[in-house]
C-alpha positions, 0 to 999 in steps of 0.5 A, spaced: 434 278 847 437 271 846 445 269 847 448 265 842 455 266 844 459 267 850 464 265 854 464 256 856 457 256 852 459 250 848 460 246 854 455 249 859 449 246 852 453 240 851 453 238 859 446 240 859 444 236 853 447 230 856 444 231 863 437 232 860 438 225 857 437 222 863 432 217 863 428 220 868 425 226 871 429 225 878 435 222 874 435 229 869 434 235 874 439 231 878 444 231 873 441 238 871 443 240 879 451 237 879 451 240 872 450 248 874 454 247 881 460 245 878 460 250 872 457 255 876 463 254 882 469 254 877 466 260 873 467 255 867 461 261 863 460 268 863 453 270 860 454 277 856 454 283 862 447 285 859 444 279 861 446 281 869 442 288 869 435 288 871 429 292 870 426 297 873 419 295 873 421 287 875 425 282 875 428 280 868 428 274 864 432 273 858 432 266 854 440 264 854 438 257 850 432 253 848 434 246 845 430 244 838 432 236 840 431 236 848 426 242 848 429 245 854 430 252 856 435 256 860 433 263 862 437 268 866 434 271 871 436 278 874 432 280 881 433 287 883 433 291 889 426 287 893 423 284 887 421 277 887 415 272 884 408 272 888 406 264 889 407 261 883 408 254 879 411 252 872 405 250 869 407 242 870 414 243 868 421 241 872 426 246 873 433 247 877 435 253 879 442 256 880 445 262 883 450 266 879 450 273 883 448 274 890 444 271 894 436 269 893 430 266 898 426 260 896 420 259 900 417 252 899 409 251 899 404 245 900 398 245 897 394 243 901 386 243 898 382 246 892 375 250 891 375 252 883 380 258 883 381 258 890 387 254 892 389 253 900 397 253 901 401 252 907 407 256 908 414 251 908 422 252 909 425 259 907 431 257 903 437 262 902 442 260 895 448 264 895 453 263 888 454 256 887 447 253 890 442 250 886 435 247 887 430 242 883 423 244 883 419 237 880 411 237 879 407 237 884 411 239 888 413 247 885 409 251 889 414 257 891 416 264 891 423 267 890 425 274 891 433 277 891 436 277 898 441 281 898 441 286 904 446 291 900 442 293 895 445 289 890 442 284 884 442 277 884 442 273 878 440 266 877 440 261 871 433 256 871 434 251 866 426 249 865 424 242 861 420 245 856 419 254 855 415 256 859 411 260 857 406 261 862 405 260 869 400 258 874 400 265 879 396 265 886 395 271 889 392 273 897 393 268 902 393 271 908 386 266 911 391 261 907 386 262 901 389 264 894 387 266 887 389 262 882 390 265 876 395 263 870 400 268 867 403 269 861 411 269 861 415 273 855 422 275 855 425 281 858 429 286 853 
């Protein structure tokens, strides 16, 4: 499922394409960040109403756009009732990721040493965004969980814009001696 069509699409691309520009990482994720908050607090889109329904069997993710010249991409993710990530990364790439519907948790994570495929983290901050808000995650400093945070049973929809298509991920399982297992997980598109 890709979207090539919906309502202020041609200004949210446009402004992304001039964000992504920048000549710097921090520079782009920032622009990238004012960007979503702007347009997400006025409404200036609407992605097309299949793009906010979520799946059953995890949260969904469905591309919205992938630039050719820039090589960014912006996923919509629909997070169901409970459903959230285990601890993972983006493979080396920046994101930036803004509410659209509901509220979600961030939960932040420090690296703190590894042996082969054990990774040791430290649990950090538990964020919560609600419509409007957006966070940036930046190499290597993007180890987190999200999850919906809804307490009525309601989706939550977020919109990640990622510097290139992310099409695996890095996934760290266990943790609780604070030891997880690395594994790297493929990433597709949810229909």
């Amino acid at each position: 499922m890709r979207c090539d069509t919906f309502p202020g699409r041609d200004e949210l691309i446009s402004r992304l394409d001039e964000a992504v520009a920048a000549p710097s990482v921090e520079a782009i994720t920032q622009g990238v960040k004012e960007t979503l908050v702007e347009l997400i607090s006025r409404r200036a889109f609407e992605l097309p109403g299949d793009f906010s329904q979520p799946a059953a069997d995890g949260y969904a993710r469905r591309l919205v756009h992938k630039s050719e010249t820039l090589g960014y991409t912006v996923v919509a993710m629909v997070w169901g009732e409970n459903q959230g990530t285990a601890l993972h990364d983006h493979s080396g790439a920046w994101c930036v990721e803004g509410v659209l519907e509901g509220e979600i948790s961030v939960t932040q994570y420090d690296l703190l040493e590894t042996q082969g495929s054990r990774w040791r983290f430290r649990r950090c901050d538990t964020l919560s965004g609600l419509v409007g808000s957006a966070g940036t995650l930046i190499p290597p400093y993007d180890y987190h969980t999200i999850a919906n945070a809804r307490q009525d049973g309601g989706s939550s929809v977020t919109l990640h814009v990622y510097g290139t298509e992310l099409q695996q991920c890095g996934v760290f399982l266990g943790g609780d001696d604070g030891w997880y297992d690395h594994q790297t997980r493929p990433l597709g598109y949810s229909a």
